[in-house]
C-alpha positions as CSV (number, residue, x, y, z in Angstrom):
1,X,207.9,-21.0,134.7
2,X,205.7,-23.3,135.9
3,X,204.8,-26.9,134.7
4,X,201.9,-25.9,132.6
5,X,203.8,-23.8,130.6
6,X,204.0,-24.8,127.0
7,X,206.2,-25.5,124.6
8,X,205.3,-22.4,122.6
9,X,206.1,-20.3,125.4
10,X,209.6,-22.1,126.2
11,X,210.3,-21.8,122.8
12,X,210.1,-17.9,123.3
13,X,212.6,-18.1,126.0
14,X,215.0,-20.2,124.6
15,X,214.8,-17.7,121.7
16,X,216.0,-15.1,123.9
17,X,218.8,-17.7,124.8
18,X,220.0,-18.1,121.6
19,X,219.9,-14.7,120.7
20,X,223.0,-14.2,123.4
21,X,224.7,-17.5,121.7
22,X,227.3,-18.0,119.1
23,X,226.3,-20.3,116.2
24,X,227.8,-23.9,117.6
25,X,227.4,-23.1,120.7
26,X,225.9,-25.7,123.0
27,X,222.7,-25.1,124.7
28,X,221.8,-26.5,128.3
29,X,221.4,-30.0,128.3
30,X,217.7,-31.1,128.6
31,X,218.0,-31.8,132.0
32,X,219.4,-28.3,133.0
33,X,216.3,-26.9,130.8
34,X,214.1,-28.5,133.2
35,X,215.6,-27.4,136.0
36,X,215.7,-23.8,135.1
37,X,212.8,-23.1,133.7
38,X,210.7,-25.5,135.8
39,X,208.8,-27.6,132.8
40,X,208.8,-31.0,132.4
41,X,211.1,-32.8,130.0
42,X,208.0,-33.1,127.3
43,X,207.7,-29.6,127.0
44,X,212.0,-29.3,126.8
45,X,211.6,-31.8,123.6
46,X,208.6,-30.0,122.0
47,X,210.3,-26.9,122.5
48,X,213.7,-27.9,121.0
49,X,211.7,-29.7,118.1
50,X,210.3,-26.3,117.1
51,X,213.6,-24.6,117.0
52,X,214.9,-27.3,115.2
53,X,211.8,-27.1,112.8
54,X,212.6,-23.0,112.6
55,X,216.7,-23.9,111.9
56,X,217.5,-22.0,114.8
57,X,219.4,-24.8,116.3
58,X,220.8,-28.8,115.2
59,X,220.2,-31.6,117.6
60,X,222.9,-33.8,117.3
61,X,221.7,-37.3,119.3
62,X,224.3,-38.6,121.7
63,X,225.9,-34.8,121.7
64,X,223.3,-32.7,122.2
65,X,221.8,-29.5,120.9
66,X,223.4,-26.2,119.4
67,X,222.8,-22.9,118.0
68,X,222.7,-23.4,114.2
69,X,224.8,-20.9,111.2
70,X,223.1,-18.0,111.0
71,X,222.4,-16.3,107.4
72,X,225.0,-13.7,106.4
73,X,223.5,-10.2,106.6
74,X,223.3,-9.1,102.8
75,X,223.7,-12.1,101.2
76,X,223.3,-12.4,97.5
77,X,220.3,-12.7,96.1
78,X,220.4,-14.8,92.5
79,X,219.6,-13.2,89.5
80,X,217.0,-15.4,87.1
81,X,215.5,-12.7,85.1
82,X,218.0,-14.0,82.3
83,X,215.8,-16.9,82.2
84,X,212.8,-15.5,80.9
85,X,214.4,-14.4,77.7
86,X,216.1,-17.8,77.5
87,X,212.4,-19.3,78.0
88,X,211.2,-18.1,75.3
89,X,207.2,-18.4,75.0
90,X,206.7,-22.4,75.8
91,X,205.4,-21.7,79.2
92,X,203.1,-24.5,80.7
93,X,199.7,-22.6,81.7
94,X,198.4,-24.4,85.0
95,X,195.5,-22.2,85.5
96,X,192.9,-24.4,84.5
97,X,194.5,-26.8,86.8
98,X,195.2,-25.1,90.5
99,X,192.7,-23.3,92.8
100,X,192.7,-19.2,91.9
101,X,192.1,-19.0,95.3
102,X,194.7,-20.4,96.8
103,X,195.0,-23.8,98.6
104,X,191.9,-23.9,101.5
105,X,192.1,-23.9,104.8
106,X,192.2,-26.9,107.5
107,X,188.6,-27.3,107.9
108,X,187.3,-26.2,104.4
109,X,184.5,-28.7,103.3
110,X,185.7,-30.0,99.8
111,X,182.7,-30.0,97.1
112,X,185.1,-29.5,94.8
113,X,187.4,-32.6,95.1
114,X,188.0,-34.7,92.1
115,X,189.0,-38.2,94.1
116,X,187.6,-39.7,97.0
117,X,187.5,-39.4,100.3
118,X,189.4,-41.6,102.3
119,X,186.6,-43.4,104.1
120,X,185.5,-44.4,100.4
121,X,189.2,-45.8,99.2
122,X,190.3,-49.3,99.4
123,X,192.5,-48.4,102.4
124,X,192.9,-51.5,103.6
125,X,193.1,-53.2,100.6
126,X,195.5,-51.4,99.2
127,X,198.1,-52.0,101.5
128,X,197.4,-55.3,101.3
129,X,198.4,-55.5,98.0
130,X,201.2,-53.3,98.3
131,X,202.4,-55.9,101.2
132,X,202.0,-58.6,99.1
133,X,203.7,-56.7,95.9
134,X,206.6,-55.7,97.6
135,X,207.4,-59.3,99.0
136,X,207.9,-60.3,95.0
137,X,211.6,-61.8,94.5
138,X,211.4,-59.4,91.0
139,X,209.5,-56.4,92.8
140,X,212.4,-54.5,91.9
141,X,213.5,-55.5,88.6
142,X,212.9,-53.4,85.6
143,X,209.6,-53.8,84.2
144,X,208.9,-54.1,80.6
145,X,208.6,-50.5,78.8
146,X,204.2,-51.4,77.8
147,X,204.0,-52.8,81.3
148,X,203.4,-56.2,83.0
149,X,201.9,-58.7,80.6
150,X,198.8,-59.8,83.4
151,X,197.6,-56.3,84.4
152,X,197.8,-55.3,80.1
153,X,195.5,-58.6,80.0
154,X,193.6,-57.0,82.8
155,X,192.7,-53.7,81.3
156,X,192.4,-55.9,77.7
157,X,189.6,-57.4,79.3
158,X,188.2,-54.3,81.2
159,X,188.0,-52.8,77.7
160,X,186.3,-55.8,75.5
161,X,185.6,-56.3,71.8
162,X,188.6,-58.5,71.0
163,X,190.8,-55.8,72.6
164,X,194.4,-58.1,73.7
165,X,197.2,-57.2,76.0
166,X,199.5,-56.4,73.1
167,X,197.0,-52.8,72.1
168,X,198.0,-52.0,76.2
169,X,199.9,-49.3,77.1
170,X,200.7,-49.3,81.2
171,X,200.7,-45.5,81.7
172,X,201.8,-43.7,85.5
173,X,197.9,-42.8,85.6
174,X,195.3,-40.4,83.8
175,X,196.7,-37.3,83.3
176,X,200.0,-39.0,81.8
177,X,198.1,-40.8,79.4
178,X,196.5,-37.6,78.2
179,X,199.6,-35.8,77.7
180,X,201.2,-39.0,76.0
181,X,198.4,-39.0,73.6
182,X,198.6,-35.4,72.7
183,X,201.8,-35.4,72.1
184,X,202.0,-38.9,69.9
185,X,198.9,-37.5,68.2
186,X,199.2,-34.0,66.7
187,X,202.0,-31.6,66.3
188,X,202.4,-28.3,67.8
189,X,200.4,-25.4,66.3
190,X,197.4,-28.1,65.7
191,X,194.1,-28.1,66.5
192,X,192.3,-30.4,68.9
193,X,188.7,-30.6,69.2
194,X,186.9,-31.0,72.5
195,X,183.9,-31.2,73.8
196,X,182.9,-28.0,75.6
197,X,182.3,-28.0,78.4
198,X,185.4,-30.4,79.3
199,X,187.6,-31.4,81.3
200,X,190.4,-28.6,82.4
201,X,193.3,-30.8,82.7
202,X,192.6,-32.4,79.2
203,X,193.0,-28.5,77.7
204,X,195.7,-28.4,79.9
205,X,198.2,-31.2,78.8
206,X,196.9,-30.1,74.6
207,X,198.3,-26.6,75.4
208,X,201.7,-28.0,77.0
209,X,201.6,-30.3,73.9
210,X,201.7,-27.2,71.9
211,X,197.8,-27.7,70.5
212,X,194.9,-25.3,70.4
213,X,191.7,-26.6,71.9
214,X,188.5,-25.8,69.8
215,X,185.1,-26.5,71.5
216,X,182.2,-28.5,69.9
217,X,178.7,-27.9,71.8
218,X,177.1,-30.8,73.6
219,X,173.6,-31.1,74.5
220,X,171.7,-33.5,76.9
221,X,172.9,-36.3,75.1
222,X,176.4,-35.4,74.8
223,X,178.4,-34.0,72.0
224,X,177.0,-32.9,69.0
225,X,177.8,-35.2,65.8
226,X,176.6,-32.6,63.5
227,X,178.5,-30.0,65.0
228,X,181.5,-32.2,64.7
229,X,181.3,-32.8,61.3
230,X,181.8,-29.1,60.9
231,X,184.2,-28.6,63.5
232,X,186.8,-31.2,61.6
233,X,185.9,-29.7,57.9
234,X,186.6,-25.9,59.4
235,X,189.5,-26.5,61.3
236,X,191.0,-29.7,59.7
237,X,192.0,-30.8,63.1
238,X,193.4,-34.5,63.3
239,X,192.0,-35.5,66.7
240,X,188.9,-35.2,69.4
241,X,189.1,-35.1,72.9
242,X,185.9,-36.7,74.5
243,X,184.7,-38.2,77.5
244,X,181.6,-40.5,76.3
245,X,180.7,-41.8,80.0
246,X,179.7,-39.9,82.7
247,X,181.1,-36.7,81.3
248,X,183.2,-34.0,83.5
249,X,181.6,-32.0,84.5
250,X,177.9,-32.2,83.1
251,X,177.9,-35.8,83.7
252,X,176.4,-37.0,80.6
253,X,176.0,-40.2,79.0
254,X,176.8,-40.0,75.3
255,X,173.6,-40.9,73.5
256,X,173.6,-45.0,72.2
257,X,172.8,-43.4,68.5
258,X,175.7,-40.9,68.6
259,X,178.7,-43.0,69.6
260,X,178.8,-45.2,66.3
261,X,178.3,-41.3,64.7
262,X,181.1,-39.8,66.6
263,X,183.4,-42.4,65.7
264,X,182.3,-42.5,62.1
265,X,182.6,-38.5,61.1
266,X,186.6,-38.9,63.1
267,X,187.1,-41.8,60.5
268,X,186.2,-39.6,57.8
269,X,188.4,-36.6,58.7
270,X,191.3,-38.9,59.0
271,X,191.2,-38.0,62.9
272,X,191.8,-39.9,65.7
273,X,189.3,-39.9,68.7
274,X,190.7,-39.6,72.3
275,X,188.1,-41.8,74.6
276,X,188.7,-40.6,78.2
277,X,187.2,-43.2,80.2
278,X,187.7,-42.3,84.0
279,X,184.5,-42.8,85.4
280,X,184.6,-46.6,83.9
281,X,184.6,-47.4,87.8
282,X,182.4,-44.6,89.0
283,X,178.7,-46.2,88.0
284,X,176.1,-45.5,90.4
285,X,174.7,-49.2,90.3
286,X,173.3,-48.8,86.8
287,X,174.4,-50.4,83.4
288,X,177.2,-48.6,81.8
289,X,177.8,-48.6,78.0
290,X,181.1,-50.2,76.6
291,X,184.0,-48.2,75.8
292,X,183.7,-46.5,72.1
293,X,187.4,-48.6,71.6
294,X,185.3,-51.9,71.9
295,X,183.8,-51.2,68.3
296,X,186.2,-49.5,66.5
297,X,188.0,-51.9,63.9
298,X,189.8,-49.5,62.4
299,X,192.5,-48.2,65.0
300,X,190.3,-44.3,64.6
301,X,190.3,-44.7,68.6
302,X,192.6,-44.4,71.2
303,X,191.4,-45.1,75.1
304,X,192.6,-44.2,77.7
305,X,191.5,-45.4,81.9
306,X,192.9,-45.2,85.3
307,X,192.6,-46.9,88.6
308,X,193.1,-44.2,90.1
309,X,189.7,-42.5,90.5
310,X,188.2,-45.6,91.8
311,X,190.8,-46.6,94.2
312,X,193.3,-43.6,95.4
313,X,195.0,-40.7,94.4
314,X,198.5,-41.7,94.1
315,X,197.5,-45.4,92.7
316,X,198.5,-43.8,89.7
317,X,198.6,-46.9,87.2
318,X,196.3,-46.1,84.4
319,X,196.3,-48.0,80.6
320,X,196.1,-46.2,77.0
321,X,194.9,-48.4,74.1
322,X,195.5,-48.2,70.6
323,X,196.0,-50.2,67.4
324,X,198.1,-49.7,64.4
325,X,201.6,-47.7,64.0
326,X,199.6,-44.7,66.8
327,X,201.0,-47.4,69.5
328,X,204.4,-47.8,68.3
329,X,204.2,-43.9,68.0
330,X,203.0,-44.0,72.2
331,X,205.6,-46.5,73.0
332,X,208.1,-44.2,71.9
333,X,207.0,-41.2,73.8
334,X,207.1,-43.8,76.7
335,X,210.4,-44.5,76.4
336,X,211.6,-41.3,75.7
337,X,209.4,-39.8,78.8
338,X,210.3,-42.4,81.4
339,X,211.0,-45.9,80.2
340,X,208.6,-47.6,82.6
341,X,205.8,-47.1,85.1
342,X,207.4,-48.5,88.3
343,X,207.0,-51.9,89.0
344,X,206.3,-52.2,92.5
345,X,202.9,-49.9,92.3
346,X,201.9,-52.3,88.6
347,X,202.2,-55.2,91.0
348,X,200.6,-54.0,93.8
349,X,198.0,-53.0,91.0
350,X,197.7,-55.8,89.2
351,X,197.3,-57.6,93.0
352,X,194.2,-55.1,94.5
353,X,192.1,-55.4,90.7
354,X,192.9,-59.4,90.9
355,X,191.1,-59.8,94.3
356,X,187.6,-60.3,95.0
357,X,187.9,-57.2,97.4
358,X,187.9,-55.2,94.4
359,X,184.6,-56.1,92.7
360,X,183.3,-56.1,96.8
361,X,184.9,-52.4,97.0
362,X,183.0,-51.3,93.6
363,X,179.9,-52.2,94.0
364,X,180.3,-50.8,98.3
365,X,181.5,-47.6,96.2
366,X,178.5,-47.4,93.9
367,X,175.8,-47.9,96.5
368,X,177.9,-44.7,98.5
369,X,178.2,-42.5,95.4
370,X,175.1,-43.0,94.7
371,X,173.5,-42.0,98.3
372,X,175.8,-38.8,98.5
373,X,174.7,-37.9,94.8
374,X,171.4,-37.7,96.3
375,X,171.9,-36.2,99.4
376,X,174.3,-33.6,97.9
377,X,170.9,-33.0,95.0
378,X,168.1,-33.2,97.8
379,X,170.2,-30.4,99.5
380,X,170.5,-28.3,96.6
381,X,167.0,-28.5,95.5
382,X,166.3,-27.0,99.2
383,X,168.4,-24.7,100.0
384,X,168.9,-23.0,96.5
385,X,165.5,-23.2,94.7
386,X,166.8,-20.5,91.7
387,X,169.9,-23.4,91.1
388,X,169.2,-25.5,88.2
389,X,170.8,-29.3,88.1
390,X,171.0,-30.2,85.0
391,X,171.3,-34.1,85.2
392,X,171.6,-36.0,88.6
393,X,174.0,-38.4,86.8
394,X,173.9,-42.0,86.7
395,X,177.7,-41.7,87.5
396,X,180.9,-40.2,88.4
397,X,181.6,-37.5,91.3
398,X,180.0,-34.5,90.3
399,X,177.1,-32.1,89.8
400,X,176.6,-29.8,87.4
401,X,174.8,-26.3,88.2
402,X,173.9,-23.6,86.6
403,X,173.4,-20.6,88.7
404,X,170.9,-17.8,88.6
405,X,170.7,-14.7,85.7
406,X,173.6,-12.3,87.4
407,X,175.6,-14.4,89.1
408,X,179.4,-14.8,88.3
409,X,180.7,-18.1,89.0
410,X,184.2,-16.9,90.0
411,X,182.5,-14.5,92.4
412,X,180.5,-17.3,93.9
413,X,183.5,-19.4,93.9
414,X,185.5,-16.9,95.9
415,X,182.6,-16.1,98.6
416,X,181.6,-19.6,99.4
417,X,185.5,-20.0,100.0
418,X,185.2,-17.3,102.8
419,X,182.4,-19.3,103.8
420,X,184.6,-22.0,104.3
421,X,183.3,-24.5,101.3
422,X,185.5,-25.0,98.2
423,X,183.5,-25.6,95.0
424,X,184.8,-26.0,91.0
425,X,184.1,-22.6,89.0
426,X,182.4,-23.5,85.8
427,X,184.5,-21.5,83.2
428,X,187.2,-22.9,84.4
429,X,185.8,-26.1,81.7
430,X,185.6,-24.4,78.8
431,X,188.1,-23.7,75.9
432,X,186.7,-20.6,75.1
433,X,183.9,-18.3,75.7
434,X,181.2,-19.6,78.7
435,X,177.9,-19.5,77.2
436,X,176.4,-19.0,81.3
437,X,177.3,-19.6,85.3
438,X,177.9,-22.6,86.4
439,X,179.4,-24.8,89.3
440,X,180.9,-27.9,89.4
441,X,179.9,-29.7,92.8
442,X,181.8,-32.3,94.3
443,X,180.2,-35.3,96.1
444,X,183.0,-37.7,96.7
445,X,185.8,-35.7,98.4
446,X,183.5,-34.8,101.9
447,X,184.1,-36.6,104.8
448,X,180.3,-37.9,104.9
449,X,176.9,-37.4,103.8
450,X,176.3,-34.7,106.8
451,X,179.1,-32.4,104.8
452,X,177.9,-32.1,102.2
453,X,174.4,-31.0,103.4
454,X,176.5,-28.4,105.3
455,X,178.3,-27.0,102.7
456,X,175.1,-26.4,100.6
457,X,173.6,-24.4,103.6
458,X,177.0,-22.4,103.6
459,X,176.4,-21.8,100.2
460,X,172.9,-20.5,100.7
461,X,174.5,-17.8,102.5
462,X,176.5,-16.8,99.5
463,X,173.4,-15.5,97.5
């Protein structure tokens, strides 16, 4: 074998060595690898590594390497099938949440990514603060079950209209917040209004909560009051689900006339309203309406944020507000769940939204969002005339389509991934039946602007 050879092909030989080999056995020593099959010692150590990788051998340092225990022929396989009866029917449905098709490829471009890329996160920031966290004297101590007192204060203020740190809740992101509420909100068998279309991980956490999503229409500018009203008096549900700014996934901006109406007909039902507001952060450079929270005086809303969009996908440090006896009720289920968000991430938290960077980093971010929103609609627009966008939003991540008469979304979805592009199936957002085609496409989650032009031809192809 000559020098060239690889690693791959070494490791075929040394296959064949083992083969002849008794598990503990001692291979060759690196050196006598060399020598025999004429490589250099590089290629001996990728070769080993890949073995050891496979479990075909154990490198012991300072020994050296040997054959590892091989499985026993006919070993016994476990028998769970006792477990579904035990189960019962509480399973956790995920659909709405994971990729039908599979995790994509290396190389796929992502139009259907719902957090940024990494040339658009705080990077650099970020460990910054996390240096600086982690270099606390308490960084490891316990932290309070509602979360550090300065980063409550933070979100307090993020939040306005006389909100203070006590109404706070420090939650492990998002999605955690969601399920919190759910679950601190309604009892299972319940209804839970939502807007329709909405976001799937919302209907996601109400199901594992043990509620039944019911869909009120929304229209260009947002949901439906009226339709609410009736929504609450049929069903006698005792919460809403809505996301007022920059809507997943239409992207709407709930009308200035409707949000005082949204909150009011909740009041009157006795419901509570469930303000998801992720995209607080996500602005396009434009003014963005305060959170429905920061007029309420009568505790009828509970809010909910997270740093995470804005920042990075596992800054998961997110905040749920809420006044009256609904908090103690989500401090419980805190306790209960976890007892505290981890202390080192709050700090380094509270540390990156305390900087200047960060304000620098959001308006950088809005300017970039806002360039790849257009790009990503110019593209559209020109390579799929018969597309309809029905909003280039004023924020968030995403676009909202609506394909052609005879197209199935699912269908599309599953050849632009042989196509190499990824993109969001529109009935994966709805709770029930999907009045038309759509698409949910990702602007945030490409490498560049050039991707995302890219992927649109690719989907050209589709049709």
């Amino acid at each position: 074998m000559s020098d060239s050879s690889s690693s791959a092909e070494l490791a075929v030989r040394l296959r064949a060595l083992l083969s002849g080999m008794a598990p503990g056995d001692r291979l060759p020593s690196s050196r006598d690898l060399v020598q025999r099959y004429r490589v250099g010692p590089v290629t001996v150590s990728q070769a080993i590594a890949a073995l050891a990788a496979e479990g075909a051998v154990i490198t012991r340092p300072g020994s050296g390497t040997f054959v590892a225990p091989r499985a026993r022929a006919g070993a016994v396989v476990a028998d769970t099938a006792w477990q579904t009866v035990a189960l019962t029917d509480r399973a956790v449905d995920t659909r709405s949440l994971t990729d039908a098709l599979g995790p994509p490829p290396a190389g796929t471009i992502m139009l259907d990514g719902g957090y940024l890329h990494r040339s658009l996160q705080p990077t650099r920031e970020l460990t910054a603060a996390l240096g600086r966290a982690a270099r606390r004297p308490d960084a490891w101590d316990r932290a309070p079950a509602s979360g550090l007192s300065p980063l409550r204060a933070v979100f307090a203020t993020m939040a306005g209209g006389g909100i203070t740190p006590d109404d706070v809740l420090i939650t492990a992101g998002g999605q955690s917040a969601l399920s919190m509420a759910f679950r601190a909100i309604a009892g299972p068998g319940n209804p839970v209004l939502v807007e329709s279309p909405t976001y799937p991980g919302a209907m996601a956490a109400a199901r594992a909560a043990g509620l039944s999503p019911v869909p009120v229409p929304m229209d260009a500018d947002g949901l439906r009051p009226d339709l609410l009203a009736e929504a609450f008096e049929l069903t006698r549900a005792r919460a809403l689900y809505c996301q007022p700014v920059h809507h997943n996934p239409t992207g709407a901006v709930l009308a200035p006339e409707r949000r005082r109406q949204v909150v009011e007909v909740a009041r009157a039902a006795g419901a509570f309203v469930i303000e998801d507001d992720f995209a607080r952060h996500l602005g396009h450079g434009g003014p963005v309406p305060p959170p429905l929270v920061a007029g309420d005086r009568d505790g009828t809303v509970v809010y909910l944020t997270s740093l995470t969009k804005p920042a990075a996908p596992s800054l998961r440090i997110g905040a749920l507000i809420a006044r009256g006896p609904v908090m103690a009720r989500l401090r419980a289920v805190r306790l209960v769940d976890d007892f505290f968000v981890t202390r080192p991430l709050q700090e380094a938290a509270l540390e990156l939204v305390s900087s200047p960077a960060w304000e620098r980093h959001l308006r950088t971010l809005a300017t970039a969002l806002r360039d790849r929103r257009g790009e990503l609609a110019a593209a559209v627009s020109r390579e799929l005339p018969g597309w309809t966008i029905t909003r280039v939003p004023a924020g968030g991540l995403h676009l909202w389509v609506r394909l052609p008469e005879g197209l199935d979304d699912t269908a599309v979805a599953g050849a632009a991934r042989q196509l190499g592009v990824a993109v969001s199936a529109g009935s994966r957002y709805f709770a029930t039946e999907v009045p038309a085609a759509w698409l949910r496409l990702g602007f945030a989650a490409t490498a560049d602007a050039a991707e995302l032009v890219e992927g649109v031809r690719r989907l050209a192809h589709v049709c």
